[in-house]
C-alpha positions in Angstrom: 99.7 116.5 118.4 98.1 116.6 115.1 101.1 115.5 113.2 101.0 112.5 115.4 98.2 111.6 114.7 98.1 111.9 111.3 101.6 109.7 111.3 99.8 107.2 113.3 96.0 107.3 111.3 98.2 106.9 107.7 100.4 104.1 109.4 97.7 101.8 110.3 96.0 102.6 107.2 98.6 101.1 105.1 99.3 97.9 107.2 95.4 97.3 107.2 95.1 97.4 104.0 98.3 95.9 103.0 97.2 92.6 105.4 93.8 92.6 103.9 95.2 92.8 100.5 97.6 90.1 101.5 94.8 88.0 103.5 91.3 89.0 101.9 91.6 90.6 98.7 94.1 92.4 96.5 91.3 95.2 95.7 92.8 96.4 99.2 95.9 97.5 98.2 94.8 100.7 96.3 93.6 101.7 99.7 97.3 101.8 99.9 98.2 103.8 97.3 95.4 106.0 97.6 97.1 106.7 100.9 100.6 107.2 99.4 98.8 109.8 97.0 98.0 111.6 99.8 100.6 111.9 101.6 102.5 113.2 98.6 100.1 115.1 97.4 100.4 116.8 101.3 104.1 116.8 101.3 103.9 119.3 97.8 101.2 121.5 98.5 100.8 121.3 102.1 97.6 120.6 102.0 95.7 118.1 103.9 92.1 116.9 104.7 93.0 115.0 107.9 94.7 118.2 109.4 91.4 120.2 108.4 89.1 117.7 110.5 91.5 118.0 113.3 91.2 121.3 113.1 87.3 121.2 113.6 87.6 118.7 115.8 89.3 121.1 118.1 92.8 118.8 118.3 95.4 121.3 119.2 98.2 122.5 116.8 102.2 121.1 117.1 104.2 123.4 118.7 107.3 122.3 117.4 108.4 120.6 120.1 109.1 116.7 119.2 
């Protein structure tokens, strides 16, 4: 569940800000890449804030089921 969510949370992040960079002001495009950091910053260490609040927020784990 928490991978889904995170896929989801980064997803609409990026088309936000890339139509609000597009529409409003391009200022909102390093929303973008600072989005694109993090998830490759995650998929080389494995480390990753939005998994940590899930965590406290008490979202369950993936299974490994898809």
């Amino acid at each position: 569940m928490q991978t889904r969510i995170v896929h989801a949370l980064a997803g609409t992040f990026i088309l936000g800000s890339l139509l609000l960079g597009i529409f409003m002001n391009p200022k909102w495009f390093w929303l973008t890449g600072f989005v694109g950091i993090n998830m490759w910053i995650h998929s080389i260490t494995g480390w990753c804030l939005m998994y940590m609040l899930l965590n406290k927020l008490g979202v369950r784990k993936d299974t490994g089921n898809c």
